[in-house]
DOPA-920857 format. One record per residue (C-alpha): z, x, y; residue in three letters. Coordinates in steps of 0.02 Angstrom, whole numbers, plus 50000, padded with zeros to 5 digits. Layout:
% residues N
ZXYALA...
This chain:
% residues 648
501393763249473UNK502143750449340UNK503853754349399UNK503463754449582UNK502523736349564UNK503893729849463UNK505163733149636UNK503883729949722UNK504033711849647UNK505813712749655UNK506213714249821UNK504463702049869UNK505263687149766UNK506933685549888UNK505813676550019UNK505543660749889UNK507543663149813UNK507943662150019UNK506893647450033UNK507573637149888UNK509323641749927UNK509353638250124UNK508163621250116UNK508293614549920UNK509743618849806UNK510973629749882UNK511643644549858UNK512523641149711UNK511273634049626UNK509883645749662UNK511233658949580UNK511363649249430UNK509663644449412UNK508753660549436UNK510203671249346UNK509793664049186UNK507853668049227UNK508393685649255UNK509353686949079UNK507953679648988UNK506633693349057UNK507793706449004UNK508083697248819UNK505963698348821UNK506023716648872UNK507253721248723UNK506173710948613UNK504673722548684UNK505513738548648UNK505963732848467UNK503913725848421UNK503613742548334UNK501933735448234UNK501073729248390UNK500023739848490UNK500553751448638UNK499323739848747UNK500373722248675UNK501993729548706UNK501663735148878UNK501093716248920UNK502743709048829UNK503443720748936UNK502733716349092UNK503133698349055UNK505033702449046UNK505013713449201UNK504183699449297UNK505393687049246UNK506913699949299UNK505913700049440UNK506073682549492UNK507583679349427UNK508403695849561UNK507523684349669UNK508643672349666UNK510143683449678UNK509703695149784UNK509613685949951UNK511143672949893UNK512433683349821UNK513183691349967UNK512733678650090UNK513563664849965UNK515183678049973UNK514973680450168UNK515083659350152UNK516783660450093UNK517603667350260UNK517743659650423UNK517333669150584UNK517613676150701UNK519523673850647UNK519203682850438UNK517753696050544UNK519183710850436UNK519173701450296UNK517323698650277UNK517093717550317UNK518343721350171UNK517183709350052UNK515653719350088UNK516463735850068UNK517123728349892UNK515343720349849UNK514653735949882UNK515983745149777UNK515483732449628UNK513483737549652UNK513993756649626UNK515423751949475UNK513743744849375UNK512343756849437UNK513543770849364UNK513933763049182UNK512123757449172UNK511513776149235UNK512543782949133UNK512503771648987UNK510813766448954UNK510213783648926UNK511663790248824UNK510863772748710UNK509303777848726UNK509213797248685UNK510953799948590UNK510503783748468UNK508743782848315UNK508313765948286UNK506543758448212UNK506073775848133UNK506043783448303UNK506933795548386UNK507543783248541UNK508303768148551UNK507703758748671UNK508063741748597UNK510043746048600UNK509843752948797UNK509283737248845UNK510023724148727UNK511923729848792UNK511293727548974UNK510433711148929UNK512333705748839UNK513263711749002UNK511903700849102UNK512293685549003UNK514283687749025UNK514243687549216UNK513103673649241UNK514603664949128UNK515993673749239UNK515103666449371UNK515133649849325UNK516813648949270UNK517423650449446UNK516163635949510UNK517663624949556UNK518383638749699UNK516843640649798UNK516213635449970UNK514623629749933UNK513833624350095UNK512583609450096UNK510783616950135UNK509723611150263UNK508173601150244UNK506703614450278UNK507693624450388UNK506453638550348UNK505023630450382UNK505643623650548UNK506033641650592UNK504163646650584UNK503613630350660UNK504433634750793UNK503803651050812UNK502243645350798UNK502323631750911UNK502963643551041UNK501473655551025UNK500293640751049UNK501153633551194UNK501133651051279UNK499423652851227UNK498823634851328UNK500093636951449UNK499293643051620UNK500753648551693UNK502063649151580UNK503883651451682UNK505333654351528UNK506383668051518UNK505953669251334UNK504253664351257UNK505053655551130UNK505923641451274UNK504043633551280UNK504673626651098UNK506093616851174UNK505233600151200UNK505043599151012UNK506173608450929UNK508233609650975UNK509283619251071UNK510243628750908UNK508453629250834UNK507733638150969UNK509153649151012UNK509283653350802UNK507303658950790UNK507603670450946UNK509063677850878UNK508153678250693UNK506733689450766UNK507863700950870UNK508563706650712UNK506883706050609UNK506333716550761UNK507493728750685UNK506823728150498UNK505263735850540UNK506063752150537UNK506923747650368UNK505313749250224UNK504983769250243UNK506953770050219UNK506873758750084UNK505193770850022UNK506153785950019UNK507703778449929UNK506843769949779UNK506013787349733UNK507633792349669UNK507003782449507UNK505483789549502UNK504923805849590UNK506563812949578UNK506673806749389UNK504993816649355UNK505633830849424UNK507103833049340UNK506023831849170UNK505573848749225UNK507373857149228UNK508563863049113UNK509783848849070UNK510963859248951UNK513033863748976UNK512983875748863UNK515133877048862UNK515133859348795UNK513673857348700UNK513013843848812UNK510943840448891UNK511003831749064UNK509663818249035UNK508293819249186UNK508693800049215UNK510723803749212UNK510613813749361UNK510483796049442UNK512253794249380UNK512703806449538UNK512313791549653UNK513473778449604UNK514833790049563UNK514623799249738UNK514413783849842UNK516093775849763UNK517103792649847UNK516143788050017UNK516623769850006UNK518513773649991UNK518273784650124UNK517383775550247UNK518803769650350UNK520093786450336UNK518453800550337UNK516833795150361UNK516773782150497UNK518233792150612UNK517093807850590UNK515463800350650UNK516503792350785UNK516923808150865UNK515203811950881UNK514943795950958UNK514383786750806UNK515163768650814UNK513753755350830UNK512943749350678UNK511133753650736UNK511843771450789UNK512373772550594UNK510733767350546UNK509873783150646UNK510893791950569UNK510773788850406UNK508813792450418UNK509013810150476UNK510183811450313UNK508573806550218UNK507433816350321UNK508503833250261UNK508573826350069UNK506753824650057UNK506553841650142UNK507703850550000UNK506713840249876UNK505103849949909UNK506163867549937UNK506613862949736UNK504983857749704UNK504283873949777UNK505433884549674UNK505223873749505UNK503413878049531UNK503223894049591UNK501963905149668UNK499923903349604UNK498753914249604UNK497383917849726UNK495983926949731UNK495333934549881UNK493543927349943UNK493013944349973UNK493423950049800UNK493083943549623UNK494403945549448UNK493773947149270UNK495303946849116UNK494753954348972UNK495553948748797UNK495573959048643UNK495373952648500UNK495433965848378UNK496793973648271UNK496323990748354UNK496613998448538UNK494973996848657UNK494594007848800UNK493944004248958UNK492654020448983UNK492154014449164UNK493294025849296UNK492894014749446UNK493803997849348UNK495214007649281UNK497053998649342UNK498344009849265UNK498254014049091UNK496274012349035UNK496684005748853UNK497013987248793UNK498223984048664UNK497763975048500UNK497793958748551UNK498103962848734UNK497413959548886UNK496763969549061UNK496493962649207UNK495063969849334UNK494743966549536UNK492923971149580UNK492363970649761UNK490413960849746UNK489033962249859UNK488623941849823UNK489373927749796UNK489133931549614UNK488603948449559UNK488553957849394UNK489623971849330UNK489353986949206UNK490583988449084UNK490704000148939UNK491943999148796UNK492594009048642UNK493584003448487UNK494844018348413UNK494334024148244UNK495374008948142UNK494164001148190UNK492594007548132UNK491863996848011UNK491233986748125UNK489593990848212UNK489433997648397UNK491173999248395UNK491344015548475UNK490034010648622UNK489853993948681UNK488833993548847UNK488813974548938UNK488953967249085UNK490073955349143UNK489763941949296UNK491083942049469UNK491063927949574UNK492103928549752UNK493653923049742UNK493403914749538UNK494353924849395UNK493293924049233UNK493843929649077UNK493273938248917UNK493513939448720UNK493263954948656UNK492773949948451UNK491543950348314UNK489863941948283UNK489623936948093UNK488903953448035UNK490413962848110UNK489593967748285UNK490633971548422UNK490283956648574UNK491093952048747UNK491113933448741UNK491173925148904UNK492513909748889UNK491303897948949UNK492433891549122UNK493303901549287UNK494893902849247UNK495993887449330UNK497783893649433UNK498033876049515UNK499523869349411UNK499413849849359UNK500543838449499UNK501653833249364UNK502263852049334UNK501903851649153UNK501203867749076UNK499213869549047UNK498703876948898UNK496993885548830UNK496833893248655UNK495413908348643UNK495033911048461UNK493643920848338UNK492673904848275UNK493493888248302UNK492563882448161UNK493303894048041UNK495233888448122UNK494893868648113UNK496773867248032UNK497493878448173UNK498753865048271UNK500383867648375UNK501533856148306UNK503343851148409UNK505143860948336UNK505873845748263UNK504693832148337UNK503263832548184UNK502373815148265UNK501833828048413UNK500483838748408UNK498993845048467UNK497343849248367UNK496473863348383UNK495143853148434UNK496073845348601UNK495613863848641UNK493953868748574UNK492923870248724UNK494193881548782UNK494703872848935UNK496583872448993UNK497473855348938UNK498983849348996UNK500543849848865UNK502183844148867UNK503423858748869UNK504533862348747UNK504613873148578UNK503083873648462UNK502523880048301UNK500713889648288UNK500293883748100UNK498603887848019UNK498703874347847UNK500283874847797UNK500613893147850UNK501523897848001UNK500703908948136UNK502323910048262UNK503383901548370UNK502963898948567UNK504093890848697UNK503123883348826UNK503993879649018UNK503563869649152UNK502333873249291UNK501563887949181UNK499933892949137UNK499613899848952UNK498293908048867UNK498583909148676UNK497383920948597UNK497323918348403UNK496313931348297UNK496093930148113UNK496383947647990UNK495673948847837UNK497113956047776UNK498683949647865UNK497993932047908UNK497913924948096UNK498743933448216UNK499153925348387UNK500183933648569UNK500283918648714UNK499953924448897UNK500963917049042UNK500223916149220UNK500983910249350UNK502533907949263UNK503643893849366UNK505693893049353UNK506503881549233UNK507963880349346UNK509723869449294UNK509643851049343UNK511093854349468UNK510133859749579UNK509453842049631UNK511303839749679UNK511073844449867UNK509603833549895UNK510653818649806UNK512033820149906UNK511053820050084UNK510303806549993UNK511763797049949UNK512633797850112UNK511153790350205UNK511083777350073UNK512913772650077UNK512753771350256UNK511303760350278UNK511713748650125UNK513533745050210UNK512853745650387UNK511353734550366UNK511983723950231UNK513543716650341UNK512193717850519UNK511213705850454UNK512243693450402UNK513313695150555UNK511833695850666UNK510643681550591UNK511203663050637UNK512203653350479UNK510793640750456UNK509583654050380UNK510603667450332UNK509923668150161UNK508333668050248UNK508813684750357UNK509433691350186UNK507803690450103UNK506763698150246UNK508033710650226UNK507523713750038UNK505753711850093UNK505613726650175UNK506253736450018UNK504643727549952UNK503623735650062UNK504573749750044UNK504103753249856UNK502163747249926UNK502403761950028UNK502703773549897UNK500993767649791UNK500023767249939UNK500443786049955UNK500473788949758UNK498583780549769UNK498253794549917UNK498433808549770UNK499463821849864UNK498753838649749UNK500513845149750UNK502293837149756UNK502823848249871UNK501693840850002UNK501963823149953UNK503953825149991UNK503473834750151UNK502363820050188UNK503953807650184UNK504923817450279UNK503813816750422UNK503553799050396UNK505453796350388UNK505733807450570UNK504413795050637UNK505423779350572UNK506723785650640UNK506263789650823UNK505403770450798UNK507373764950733UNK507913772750917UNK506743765851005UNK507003748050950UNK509053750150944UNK508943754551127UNK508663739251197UNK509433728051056UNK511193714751123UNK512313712550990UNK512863694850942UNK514373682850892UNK514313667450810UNK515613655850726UNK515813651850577UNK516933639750499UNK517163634450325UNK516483617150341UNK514653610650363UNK515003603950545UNK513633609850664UNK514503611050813UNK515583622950742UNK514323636050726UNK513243634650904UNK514293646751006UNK513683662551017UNK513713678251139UNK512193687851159UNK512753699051279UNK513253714651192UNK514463720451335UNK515403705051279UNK515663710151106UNK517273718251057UNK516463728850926UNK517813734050794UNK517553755350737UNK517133747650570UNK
């Protein structure tokens, strides 16, 4: 949710960058000016990460303090940068050139998402700092010092820029016009314009008129762009979480994959499909009649469609079946917790062999006339075990409910008398959403086991109590290797995976001391982390695509006066985007699986909406020229038949 709200921020903040930069200070300025804003919330974000003798509750508000301050400074940036580059060329006569600067700004992007991808959490896991085993501090301090270097770089090269003058509330005008058109249509009685927007001419001019229609043709388009945008950003997140729950290691080199490397893919991928675009990519979709930038678009949203599809095929797998119990029919486990063999002496329950190991376990299906009914059962310890009392005829009955499993200890009261202890819950088979494993411990007396704890394999500052577990419930734990210690003895060693269900069943002998055997239901598949590589690289071309595509349409299509404006709707709907995604996180999805199903669906609908709207959509022209002269920029052509339209 954090991380969702913080891009949420990021891409909201734009619209107020856009409007200082088109009707205040410029471009440049605004670059400056809010790059320095940005470095400072990422100097407060390392100094967050470092306050080790605050509280978890005081670092997370530093925290947040930094990340809002990134997030106005991207602000700034994000709507200026590549309009301020798309400044420097004048068109139509430079349209190659200016297509060869957004295929190289684009390039840059993917050069610093794959050092910082790769970089930050080499930093972070491969380096201890502050008496931890992380080093967060160094992760974000280096980013933070190659923040600070560009905004110099930047600078430096102030004196070769075209820095166009900005115009006096051009923004503002833009929506006073709209508005002004809506009312006059609205008191109008019979209003004869082509457009709606023509009632506006009596107040506001020609190029003013003519630059809000062609402004909302294209912001027409950007309605299909936030589900996109949701889908894309969940590369940092959803698919982050699930790679926590896959195997990482190259064993031949000695090397773990960290779950937020696999991001690295992205970068590296998308720099192969840049330098291809003009030899591979865009001839190929050309043959299939692929040449218009909204056509690109559509496709590039089936691409997602089919990555979010084989994101909940791996999610499926990583899981793995559950069980489920028939409502017709009722389960009962039975535990033993003895050192001796016990025998089932009911015929009609026998499955298989009619004898439970020491420190086994049976399972039993029973058929019941209600919804809960009551079984007969009758059990017999071997002779090893007969010092305790009613050991060789124990005569109980158990409780079945329809389609509930219940399980039972099979132990000793304090006088050594043979019981069947119900474990006081049905047993629970629906796995936690975040795939890691849940965990109950069945023991003799927790009382007597109050220094039983599973302690991490080389991570001593986690563990677990055996309290966390006394009412015998299943608790979520993270996976990974543990040690069963009882004081300062060790029981055993237990390797817990993702999307499992255990049952660890811990006995104590008088004369060997505790004893414990862990049950796995349910078991899911630690798969490698390569597998997410199919879903990336669906992922990755549709990204590609659409960043390219839309980046250089909406600059080319929005009007020069408010180009930064059209740039920072543009990052608004990757706003709404991430709002998508915690709308839908808020909804609670049970399972994964059916959340990623969820936004594919969503995605085919955005894109049949994407075809809808490109259908009737007339490409435009207009002129630039390197100087601030007004007249130089008025001449457009709206009719798309009258656009040469370079393959590009």
């Amino acid at each position: 949710m954090i991380y969702h709200g913080f891009i949420f921020l990021s891409y909201f903040m734009p619209l107020f960058g856009a409007i200082l930069a088109d009707s205040y200070w410029g471009k440049f300025k605004t670059i400056i000016r809010l790059s320095i804003v940005y470095a400072l919330g990422n100097v407060i974000l390392t100094g967050a990460s470092m306050a080790n003798d605050f509280t978890l509750d005081s670092q997370r508000f530093i925290a947040i303090v930094g990340l809002i301050c990134i997030a106005l400074g991207t602000g700034g940036i994000k709507p200026c940068a590549c309009t301020f580059g798309g400044d420097q060329f004048q068109l139509p006569e430079q349209q190659d050139q200016l297509a060869q600067f957004f295929s190289r700004f684009i390039t840059a992007i993917y050069i610093g998402s794959l050092i910082s991808t790769f970089l930050a959490p080499e930093l972070r896991k491969s380096v201890q700092c502050f008496g931890r085993d992380t080093c967060f501090p160094l992760a974000f301090g280096v980013l933070s010092l190659l923040m600070i270097t560009a905004i110099v770089v930047f600078i430096l090269g102030r004196n070769m820029y075209v820095k166009r003058k900005p115009e006096n509330h051009v923004i503002f005008k833009t929506f006073g016009c709209i508005f002004y058109g809506i009312r006059k249509n609205i008191v109008s009685s019979s209003p004869n314009e082509a457009h709606w927007l023509d009632l506006a001419g009596n107040k506001y001019s020609e190029t003013e008129v003519s630059d809000t229609k062609a402004a909302l043709e294209v912001l027409y388009i950007f309605i299909a762009y936030p589900v996109f945008w949701a889908l894309y950003e969940q590369q940092g997140s959803r698919w982050t979480l699930q790679a926590t729950l896959m195997n990482g290691k190259v064993e031949d080199i000695g090397w773990e994959i960290k779950p937020d490397q696999m991001q690295t893919i992205h970068p590296l991928f998308a720099l192969l499909l840049i330098l291809s675009f003009d030899r591979i990519l865009y001839p190929f979709l050309a043959k299939f009649g692929i040449r218009r930038p909204l056509q690109k678009l559509i496709f590039s949203n089936f691409m997602a469609v089919l990555a979010f599809l084989l994101a909940a095929v791996l999610q499926y797998k990583i899981f793995g079946d559950s069980t489920v119990i028939p409502n017709t029919e009722g389960q009962f486990v039975v535990y033993n917790g003895f050192n001796c063999n016990a025998r089932v002496l009911n015929p009609s329950l026998w499955v298989g062999n009619n004898d439970i190991d020491p420190l086994g376990s049976a399972k039993f299906m029973y058929t019941p006339n209600f919804d809960e009914d009551v079984v007969n059962i009758k059990l017999k310890l071997d002779e090893s075990c007969n010092s305790y009392l009613n050991y060789d005829s124990l005569n109980i009955n158990v409780t079945v409910s329809r389609g509930e499993s219940i399980s039972y200890f099979l132990t000793s009261t304090a006088n050594k008398e043979v019981k069947l202890r119900r474990i006081n819950h049905y047993d629970d088979f629906i796995k936690p959403k975040n795939g890691h494993p849940s965990l109950r411990i069945i023991t003799d007396d927790i009382n007597k086991n109050e220094s039983l704890a599973l302690v991490a394999a080389g991570k001593n500052h986690l563990s677990y109590n055996i309290s966390s577990f006394s009412n015998e419930n299943f608790i979520q734990v993270a996976f990974g290797n543990y040690n069963v210690v009882h004081g300062e003895g060790l029981i055993s060693n237990i390797n817990l995976m993702p999307a499992t269900i255990y049952t660890l069943v811990v006995r104590n002998d008088d004369s060997h001391g505790p004893e414990s055997k862990l049950y796995a239901t349910d078991e899911g598949n630690y798969l490698h982390i390569l597998w997410q590589t199919p879903q990336y690289a669906c992922m990755i071309i549709a990204d590609v695509i659409f960043i390219a595509t839309s980046i250089e349409f909406s600059f080319t299509e929005a009007p020069p006066r408010i180009k930064s404006f059209i740039s920072a709707c543009y990052s608004m709907t990757q706003s709404v985007g991430n709002l998508v995604v915690v709308v839908v996180s808020a909804l609670s999805f049970r399972k994964q699986v059916h959340e990623y199903l969820f936004f594919s669906g969503l995605m085919l609908a955005d894109t049949l909406l994407l075809v809808y709207l490109s259908y009737s959509y007339k490409y435009k022209s207009f002129r630039q020229r390197l100087n601030d002269d007004e007249n130089s920029i008025e001449n457009t052509v709206t009719n798309q038949n009258e656009v040469k339209l370079d393959e590009k």
